[in-house]
C-alpha positions as CSV (number, residue, x, y, z in Angstrom):
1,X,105.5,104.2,92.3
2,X,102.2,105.1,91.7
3,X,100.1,107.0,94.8
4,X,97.0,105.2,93.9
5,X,98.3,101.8,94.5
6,X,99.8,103.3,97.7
7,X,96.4,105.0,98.7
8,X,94.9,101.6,97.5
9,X,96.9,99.6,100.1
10,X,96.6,102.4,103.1
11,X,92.6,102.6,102.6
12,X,92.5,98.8,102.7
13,X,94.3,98.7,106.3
14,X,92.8,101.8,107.5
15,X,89.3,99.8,107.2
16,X,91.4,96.3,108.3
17,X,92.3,98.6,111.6
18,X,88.8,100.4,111.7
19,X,86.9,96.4,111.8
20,X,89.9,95.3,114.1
21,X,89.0,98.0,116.6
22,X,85.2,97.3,116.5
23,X,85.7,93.5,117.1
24,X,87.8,94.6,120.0
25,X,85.1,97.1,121.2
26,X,83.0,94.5,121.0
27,X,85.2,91.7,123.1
28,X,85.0,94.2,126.1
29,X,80.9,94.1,126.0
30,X,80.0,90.4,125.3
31,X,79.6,87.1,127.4
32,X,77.6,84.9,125.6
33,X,78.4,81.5,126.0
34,X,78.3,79.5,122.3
35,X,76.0,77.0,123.7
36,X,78.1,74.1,121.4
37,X,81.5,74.6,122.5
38,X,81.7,76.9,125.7
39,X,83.4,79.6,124.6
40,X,82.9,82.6,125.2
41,X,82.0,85.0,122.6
42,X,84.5,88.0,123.6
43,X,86.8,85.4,122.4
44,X,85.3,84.9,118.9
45,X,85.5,88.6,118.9
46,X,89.3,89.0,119.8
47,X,89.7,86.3,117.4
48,X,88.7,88.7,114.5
49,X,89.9,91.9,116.0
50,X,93.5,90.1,115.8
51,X,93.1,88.8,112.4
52,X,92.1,91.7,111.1
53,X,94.9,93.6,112.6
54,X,97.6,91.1,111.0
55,X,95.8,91.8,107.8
56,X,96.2,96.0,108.3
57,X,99.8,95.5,109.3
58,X,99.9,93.6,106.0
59,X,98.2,95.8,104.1
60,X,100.4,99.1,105.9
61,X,103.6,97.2,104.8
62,X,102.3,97.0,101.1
63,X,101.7,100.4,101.1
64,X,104.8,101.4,102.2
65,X,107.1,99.2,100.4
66,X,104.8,100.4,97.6
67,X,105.6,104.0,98.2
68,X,109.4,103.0,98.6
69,X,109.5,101.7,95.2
70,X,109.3,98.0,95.9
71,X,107.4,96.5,93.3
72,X,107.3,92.5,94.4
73,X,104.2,92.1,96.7
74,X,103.3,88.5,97.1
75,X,100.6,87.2,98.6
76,X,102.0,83.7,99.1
77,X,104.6,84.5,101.5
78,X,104.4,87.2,104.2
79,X,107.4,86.2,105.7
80,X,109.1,87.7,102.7
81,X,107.4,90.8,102.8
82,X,109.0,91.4,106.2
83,X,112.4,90.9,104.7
84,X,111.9,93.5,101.4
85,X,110.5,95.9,104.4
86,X,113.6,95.7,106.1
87,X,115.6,96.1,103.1
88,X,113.5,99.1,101.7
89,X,114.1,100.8,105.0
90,X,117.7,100.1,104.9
91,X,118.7,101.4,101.7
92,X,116.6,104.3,103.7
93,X,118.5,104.8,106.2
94,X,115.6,104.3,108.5
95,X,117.0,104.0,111.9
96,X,113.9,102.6,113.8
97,X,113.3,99.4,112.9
98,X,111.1,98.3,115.8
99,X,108.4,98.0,113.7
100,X,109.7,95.4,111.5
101,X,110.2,93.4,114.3
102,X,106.8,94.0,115.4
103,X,105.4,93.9,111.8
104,X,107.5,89.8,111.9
105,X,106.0,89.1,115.1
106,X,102.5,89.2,113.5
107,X,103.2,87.3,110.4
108,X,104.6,84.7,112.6
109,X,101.2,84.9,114.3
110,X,98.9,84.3,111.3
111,X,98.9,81.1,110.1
112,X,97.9,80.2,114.0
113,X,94.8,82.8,114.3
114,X,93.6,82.1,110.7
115,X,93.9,78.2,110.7
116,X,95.3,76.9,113.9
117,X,92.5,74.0,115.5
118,X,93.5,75.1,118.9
119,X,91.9,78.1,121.1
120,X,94.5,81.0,121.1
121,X,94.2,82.8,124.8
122,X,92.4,86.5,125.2
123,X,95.7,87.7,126.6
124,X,97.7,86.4,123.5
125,X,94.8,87.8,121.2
126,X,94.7,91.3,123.1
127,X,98.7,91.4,122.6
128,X,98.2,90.7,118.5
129,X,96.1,93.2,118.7
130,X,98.0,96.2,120.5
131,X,100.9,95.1,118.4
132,X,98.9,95.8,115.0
133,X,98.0,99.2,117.1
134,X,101.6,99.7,117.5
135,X,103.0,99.2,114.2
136,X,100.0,101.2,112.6
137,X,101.6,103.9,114.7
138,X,104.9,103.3,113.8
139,X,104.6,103.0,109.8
140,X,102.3,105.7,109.5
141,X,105.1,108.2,111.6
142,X,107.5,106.4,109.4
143,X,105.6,107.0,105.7
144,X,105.4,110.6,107.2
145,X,109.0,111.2,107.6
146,X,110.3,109.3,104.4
147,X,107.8,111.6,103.1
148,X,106.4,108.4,101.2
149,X,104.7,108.8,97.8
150,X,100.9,108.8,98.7
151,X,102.0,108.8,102.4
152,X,101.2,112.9,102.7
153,X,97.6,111.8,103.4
154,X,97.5,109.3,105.5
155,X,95.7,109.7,108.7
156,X,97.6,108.2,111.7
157,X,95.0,107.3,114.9
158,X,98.6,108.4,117.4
C-alpha cells in the first residue's frame, strides 16, 4: 500500500483529534446558557469534541488497515470497518485487540452524536471522548510495532 494514502488518512485524524481536544478545552471554560433551548454551551462543545473524536478513530482505522494492505474502505458502513480491522490484525497476529473493541464502541456511538434528536449526557460525551483518546493511543503504539507502511512517522500524543 501506498504511504501517502496512509499519511493521508493519519494527517486527517491527527487534525480530527487536534479539533476534538480544542472543543474539549473549551467544554471545561464555557457556561453560556443558549437562550432558546437551555443548554448549556459546554455541552455543544462536548458534542463536537466527541464527534470529532469518532471521526479520528475512523480516520486512524483507515490508516492502518491502509498500511496493512486492506484496500476496501467504505464510507457507507463503519461497522464493517471494525470487522476488516479485526481481521487485518488477525492475520497479524496482533495480540491486543482492546482497541477494536474500543474502536466498535465508537461506531456504535455515531449515528446517536451525529443525528440522534435527543441530548446525549456530558458524562456519556466525556467517555466518547477519552475512548477516541484511548484508541489513538492504542493504534498509533500498534502501527509502531507492526512497523506499518507510513506508520514510522506518526506522532503518538502517549
Amino acid at each position: 500500500m501506498s504511504a501517502i494514502a496512509v499519511q493521508h488518512f493519519l494527517r486527517r485524524a491527527k487534525d480530527f483529534e487536534y479539533s476534538m481536544k480544542l472543543c474539549n478545552e473549551s467544554s471545561l471554560t464555557a457556561e453560556v446558557e443558549f437562550p432558546a433551548t437551555g443548554v448549556s454551551r459546554s455541552n455543544e462543545s462536548l458534542q463536537s469534541a466527541a464527534l470529532l473524536g469518532i471521526h479520528a478513530a475512523i480516520s486512524y482505522a483507515d490508516a492502518l488497515r491502509t498500511a496493512l494492505g486492506d484496500t476496501e474502505l467504505s464510507a457507507e458502513d463503519h461497522q464493517k470497518a471494525v470487522g476488516r480491522l479485526r481481521q487485518v490484525l488477525v492475520d497479524k497476529k496482533v495480540e491486543d485487540l482492546k482497541g477494536v473493541q474500543r474502536f466498535n464502541a465508537l461506531v456504535c456511538e455515531k449515528s446517536a452524536i451525529a443525528y440522534g434528536k435527543g441530548r446525549t449526557s456530558d458524562n456519556k460525551l466525556k467517555m466518547i471522548v477519552e475512548n477516541s483518546q484511548r484508541f489513538s493511543a492504542w493504534i498509533n503504539r500498534t502501527g509502531k510495532q507492526l512497523k506499518a507502511e507510513g506508520w514510522e512517522n506518526a506522532a503518538t500524543d502517549e
